[in-house]
Residue frames as a rotation matrix with the C-alpha (Angstrom) as fourth column:
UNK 1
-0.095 0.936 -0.338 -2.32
0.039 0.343 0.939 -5.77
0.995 0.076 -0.069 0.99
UNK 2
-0.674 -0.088 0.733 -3.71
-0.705 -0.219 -0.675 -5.49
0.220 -0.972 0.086 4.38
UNK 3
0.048 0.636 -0.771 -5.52
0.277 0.733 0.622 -9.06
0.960 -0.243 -0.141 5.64
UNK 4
-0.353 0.340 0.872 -7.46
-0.935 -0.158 -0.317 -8.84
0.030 -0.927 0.374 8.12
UNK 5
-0.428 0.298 -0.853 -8.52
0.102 0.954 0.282 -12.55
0.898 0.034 -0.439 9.90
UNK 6
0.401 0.513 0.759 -11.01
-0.804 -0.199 0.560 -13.09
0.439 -0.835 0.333 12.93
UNK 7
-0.820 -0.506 0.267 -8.94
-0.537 0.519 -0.666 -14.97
0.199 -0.689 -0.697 16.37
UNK 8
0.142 0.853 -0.503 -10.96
-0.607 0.476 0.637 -18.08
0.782 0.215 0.585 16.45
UNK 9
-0.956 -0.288 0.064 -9.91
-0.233 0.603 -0.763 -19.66
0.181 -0.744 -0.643 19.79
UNK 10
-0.764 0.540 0.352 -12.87
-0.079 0.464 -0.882 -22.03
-0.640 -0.702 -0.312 20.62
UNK 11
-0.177 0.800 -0.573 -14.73
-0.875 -0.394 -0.281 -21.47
-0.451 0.451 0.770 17.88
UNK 12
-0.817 -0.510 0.270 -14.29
-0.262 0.745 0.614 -24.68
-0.514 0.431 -0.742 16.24
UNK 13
-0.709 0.699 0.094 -17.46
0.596 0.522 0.610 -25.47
0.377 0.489 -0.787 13.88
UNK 14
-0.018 0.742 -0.670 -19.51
0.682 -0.481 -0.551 -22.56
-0.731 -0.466 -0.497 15.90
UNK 15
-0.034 0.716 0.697 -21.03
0.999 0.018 0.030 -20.00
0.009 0.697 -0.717 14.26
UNK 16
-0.657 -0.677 0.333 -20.10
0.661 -0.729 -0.179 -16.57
0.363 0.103 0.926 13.81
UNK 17
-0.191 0.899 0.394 -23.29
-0.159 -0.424 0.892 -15.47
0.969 0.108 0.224 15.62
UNK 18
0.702 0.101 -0.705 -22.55
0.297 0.858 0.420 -17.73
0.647 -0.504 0.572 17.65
UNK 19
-0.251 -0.686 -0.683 -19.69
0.859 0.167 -0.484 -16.23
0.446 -0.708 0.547 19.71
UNK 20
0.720 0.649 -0.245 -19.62
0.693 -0.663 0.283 -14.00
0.021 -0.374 -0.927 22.34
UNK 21
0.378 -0.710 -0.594 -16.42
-0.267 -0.698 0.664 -12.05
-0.886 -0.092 -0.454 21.90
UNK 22
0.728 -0.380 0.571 -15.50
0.684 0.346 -0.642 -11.35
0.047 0.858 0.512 17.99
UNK 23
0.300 -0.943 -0.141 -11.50
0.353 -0.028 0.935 -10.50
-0.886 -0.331 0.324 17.87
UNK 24
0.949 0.233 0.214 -9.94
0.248 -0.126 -0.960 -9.18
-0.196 0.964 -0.178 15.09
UNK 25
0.247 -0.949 -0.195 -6.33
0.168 -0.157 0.973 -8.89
-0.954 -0.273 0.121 13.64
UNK 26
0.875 0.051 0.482 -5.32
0.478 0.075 -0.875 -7.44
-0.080 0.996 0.041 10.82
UNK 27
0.366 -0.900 -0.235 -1.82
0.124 -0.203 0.971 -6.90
-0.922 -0.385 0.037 9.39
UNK 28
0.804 0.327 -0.497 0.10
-0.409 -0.303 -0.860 -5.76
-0.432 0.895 -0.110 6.48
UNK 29
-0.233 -0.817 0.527 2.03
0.116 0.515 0.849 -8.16
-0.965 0.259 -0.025 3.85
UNK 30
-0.090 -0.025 -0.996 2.59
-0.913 -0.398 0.092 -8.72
-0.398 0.917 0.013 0.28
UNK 31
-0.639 0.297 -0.709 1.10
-0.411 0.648 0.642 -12.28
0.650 0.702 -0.292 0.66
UNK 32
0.595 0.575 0.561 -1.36
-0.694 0.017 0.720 -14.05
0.404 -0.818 0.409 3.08
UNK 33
0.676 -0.261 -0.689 0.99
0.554 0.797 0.240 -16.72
0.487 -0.544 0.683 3.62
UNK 34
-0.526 -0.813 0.250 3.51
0.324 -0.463 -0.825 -13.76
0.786 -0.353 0.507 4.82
UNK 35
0.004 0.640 0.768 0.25
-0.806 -0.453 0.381 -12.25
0.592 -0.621 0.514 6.99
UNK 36
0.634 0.202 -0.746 -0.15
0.139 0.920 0.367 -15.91
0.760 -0.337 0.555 8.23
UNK 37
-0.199 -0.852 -0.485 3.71
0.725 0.205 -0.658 -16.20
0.660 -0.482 0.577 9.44
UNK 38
-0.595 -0.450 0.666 3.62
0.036 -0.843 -0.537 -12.57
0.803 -0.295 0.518 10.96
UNK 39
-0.218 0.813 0.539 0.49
-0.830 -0.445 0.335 -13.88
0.513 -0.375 0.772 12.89
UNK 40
-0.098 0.005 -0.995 1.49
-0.248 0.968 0.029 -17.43
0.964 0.250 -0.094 13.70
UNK 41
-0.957 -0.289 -0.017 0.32
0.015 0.011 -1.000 -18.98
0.289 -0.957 -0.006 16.69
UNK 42
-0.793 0.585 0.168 -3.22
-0.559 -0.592 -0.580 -17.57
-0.240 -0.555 0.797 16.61
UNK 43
-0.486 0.795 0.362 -6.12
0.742 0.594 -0.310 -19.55
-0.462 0.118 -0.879 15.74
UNK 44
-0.870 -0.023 -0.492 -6.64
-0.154 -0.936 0.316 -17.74
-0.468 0.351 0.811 12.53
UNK 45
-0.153 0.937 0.313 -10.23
0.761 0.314 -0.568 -17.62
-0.631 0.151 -0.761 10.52
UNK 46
-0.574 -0.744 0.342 -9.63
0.736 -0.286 0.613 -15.39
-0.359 0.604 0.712 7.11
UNK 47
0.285 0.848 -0.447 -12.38
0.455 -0.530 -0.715 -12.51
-0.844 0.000 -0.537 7.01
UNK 48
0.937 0.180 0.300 -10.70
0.350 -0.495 -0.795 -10.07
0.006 0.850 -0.527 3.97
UNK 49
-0.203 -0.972 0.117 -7.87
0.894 -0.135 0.427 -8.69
-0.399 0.192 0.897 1.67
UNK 50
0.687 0.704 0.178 -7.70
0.705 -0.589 -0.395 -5.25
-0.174 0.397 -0.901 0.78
UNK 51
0.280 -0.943 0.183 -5.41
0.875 0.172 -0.452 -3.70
0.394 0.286 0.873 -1.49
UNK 52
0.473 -0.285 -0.834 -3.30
0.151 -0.906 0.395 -0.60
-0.868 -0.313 -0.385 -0.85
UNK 53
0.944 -0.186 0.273 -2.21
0.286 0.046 -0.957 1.32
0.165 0.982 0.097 -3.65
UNK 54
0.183 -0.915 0.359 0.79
-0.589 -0.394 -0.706 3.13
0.787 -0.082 -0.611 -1.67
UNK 55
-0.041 -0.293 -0.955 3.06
0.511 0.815 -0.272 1.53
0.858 -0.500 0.117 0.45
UNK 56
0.827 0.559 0.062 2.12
0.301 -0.534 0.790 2.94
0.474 -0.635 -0.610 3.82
UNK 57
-0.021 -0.967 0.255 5.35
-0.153 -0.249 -0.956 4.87
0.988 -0.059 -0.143 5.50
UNK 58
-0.490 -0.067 0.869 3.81
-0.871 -0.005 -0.491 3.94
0.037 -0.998 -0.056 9.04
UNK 59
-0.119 0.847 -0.519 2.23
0.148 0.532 0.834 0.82
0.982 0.022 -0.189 10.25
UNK 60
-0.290 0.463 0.838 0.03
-0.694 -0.704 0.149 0.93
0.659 -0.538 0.525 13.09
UNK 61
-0.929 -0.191 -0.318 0.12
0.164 0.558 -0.814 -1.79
0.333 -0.808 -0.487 16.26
């Protein structure tokens, strides 16, 4: 699966309209709590999961 989550630093309780810089990070695991860990630290804000049918032989940074 590849989850992708929007970096919410400041955003607390604001609206998604509402900021003025929208981040994105997305990363590939075989659970979100593994996507979580591999992303830990960030001020995370879950946007989508999207499967993959092969296992990719590169990932991309």
């Amino acid at each position: 699966m590849i989850y992708t989550y929007l970096i919410a630093s400041k955003a607390n309780g604001a609206k998604f309209s509402d900021l003025k810089r929208i981040r994105t990070k997305s990363v590939f695991a075989s659970s979100e709590e593994k996507a979580r860990k591999a992303l830990s630290g960030l001020p995370l804000v879950f946007i989508s999961r999207i499967p993959v049918k092969d296992t990719p032989k590169t990932i991309l940074a």
